[in-house]
One Martini backbone bead per residue (centre of mass of N, CA, C, O) as a GRO file, in nm:
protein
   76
    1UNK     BB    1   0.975  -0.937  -0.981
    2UNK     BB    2   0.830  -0.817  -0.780
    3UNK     BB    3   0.896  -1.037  -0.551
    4UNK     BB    4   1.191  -0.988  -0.513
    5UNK     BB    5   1.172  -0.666  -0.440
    6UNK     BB    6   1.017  -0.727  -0.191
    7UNK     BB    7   1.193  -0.895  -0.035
    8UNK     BB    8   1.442  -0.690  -0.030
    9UNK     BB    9   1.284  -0.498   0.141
   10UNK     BB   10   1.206  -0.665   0.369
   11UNK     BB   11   1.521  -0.714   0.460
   12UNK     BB   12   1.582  -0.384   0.511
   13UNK     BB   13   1.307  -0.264   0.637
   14UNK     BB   14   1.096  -0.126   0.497
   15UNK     BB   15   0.821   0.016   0.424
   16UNK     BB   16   0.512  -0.099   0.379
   17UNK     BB   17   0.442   0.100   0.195
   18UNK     BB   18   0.670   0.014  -0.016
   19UNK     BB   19   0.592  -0.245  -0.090
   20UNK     BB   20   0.326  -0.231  -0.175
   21UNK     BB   21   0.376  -0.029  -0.418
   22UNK     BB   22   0.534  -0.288  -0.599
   23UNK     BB   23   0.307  -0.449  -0.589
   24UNK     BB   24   0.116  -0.288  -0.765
   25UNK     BB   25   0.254  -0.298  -0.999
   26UNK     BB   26   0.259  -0.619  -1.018
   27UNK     BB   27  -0.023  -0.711  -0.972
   28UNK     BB   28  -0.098  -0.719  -0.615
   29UNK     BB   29  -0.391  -0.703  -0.429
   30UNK     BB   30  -0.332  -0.836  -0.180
   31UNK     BB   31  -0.054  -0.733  -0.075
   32UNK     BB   32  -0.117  -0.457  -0.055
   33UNK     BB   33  -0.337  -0.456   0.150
   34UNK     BB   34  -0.134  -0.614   0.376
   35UNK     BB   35   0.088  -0.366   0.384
   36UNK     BB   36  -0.145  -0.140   0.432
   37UNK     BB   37  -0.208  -0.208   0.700
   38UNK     BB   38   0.045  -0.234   0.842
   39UNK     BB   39   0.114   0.066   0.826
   40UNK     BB   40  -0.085   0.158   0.948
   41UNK     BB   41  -0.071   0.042   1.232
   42UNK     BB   42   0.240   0.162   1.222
   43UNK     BB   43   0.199   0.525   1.116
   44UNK     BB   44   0.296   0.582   0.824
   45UNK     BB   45   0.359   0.809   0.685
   46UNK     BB   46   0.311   0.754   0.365
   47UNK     BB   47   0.025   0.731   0.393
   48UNK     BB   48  -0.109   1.009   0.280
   49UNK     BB   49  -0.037   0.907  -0.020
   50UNK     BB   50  -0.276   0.747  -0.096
   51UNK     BB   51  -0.468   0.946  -0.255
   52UNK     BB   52  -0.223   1.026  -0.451
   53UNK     BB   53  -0.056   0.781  -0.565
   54UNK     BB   54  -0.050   0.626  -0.875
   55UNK     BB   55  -0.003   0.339  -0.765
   56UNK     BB   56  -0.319   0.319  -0.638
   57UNK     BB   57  -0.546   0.375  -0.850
   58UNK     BB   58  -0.676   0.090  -0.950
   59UNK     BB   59  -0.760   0.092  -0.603
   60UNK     BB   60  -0.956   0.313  -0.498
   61UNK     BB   61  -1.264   0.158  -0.582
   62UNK     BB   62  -1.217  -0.049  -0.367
   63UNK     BB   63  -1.280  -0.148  -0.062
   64UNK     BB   64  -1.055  -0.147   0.068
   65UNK     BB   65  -0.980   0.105  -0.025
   66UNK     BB   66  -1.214   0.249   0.099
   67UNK     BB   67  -1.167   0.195   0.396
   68UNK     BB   68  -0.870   0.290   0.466
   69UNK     BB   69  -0.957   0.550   0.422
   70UNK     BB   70  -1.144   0.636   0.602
   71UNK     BB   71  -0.996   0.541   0.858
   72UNK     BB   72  -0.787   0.840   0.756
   73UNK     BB   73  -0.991   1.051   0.702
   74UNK     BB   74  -1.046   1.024   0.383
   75UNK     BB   75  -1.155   1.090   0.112
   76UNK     BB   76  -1.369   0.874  -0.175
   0.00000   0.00000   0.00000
């Protein structure tokens, strides 16, 4: 379902910070951190709230997730 979901943003051309977000719910913790990288890339406002979330809660101690909070001078 997920996937359906993350394509038709995709089409839409949604921001990828929305995309990750979608994955997030699915349990795609690969694609959602390919996403926010890319966001971050292209540096999406909505990337601020990746800190406080509640969509990337369960993603927050992983290293990947404390990298990109790094890069963007969050709290860890």
């Amino acid at each position: 379902m997920a996937e359906k979901i993350c394509n038709d943003l995709k089409e839409k051309n949604i921001s990828f910070y929305w995309i990750a977000f979608a994955y997030a719910y699915g349990d795609e913790p690969e694609k959602v951190y390919e996403d926010l990288e890319r966001s971050y890339a292209l540096r999406e406002k909505q990337l601020t709230y990746l800190g406080v979330e509640p969509a990337f809660k369960k993603l927050r101690n992983e290293p990947r997730m404390k990298i990109l909070l790094l890069k963007m001078k969050f709290p860890v």
